[in-house]
N, C-alpha and C positions, 0 to 999 in steps of 0.2 A: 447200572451196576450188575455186576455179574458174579456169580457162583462161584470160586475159586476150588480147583481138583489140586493136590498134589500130583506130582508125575514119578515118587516115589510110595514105597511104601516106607512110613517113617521109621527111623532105629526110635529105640526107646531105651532110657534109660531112668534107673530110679533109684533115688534118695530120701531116704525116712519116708514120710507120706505124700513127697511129690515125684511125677514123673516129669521126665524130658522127652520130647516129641522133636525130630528133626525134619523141617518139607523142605521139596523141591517146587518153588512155586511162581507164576509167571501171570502178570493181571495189569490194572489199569485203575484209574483212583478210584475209588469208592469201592473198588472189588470188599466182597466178604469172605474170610473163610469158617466154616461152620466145623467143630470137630466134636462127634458125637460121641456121647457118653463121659463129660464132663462135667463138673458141678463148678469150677473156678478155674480161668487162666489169672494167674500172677503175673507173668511178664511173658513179651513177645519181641524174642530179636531178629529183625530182618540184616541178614548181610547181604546186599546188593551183587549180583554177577554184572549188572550194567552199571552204566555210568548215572545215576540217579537217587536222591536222599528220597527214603523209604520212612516214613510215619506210617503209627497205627493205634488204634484205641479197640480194646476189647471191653467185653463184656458180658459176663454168662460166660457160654462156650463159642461165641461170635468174636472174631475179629474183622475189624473194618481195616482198611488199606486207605491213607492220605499221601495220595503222590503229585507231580506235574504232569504227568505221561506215562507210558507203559514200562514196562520194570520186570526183572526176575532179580530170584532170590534163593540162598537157603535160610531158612527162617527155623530158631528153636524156640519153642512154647515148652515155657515150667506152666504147671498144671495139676490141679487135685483130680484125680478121676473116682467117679461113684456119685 
């Protein structure tokens, strides 16, 4: 399992007390990505650039990545930050 980088820096955007985070991101199953300075991810959307169905489960500020093989993605994370 490996450390997940964005290969952007994410736009942000924000609604009452949540933000939205947009990555650019490219990994393999069990990848995590770690987004510091968060206190709760709500939902995590991965839209696929490859041909591949992308799961995921978070928790805290960790999301885990449940694939068959290697995958990119832009993925948006709602999020309470603090």
């Amino acid at each position: 399992m490996a450390a997940l980088v964005p290969t952007n820096q994410p736009y942000r955007h924000v609604v009452g007390d949540l933000v939205m985070r947009f990555y650019n991101l490219s990994g393999n199953n069990g990848d995590t990505l770690t987004i510091p300075g968060v206190s709760q991810i709500l939902q995590a959307d991965p839209c696929p650039t490859t041909a591949i169905n992308i799961g995921c489960t978070f928790s805290g500020s960790v999301i885990t990545f449940v694939t068959t093989g290697p995958w990119a993605a832009t993925m948006m994370v709602t999020m309470r930050e603090g």
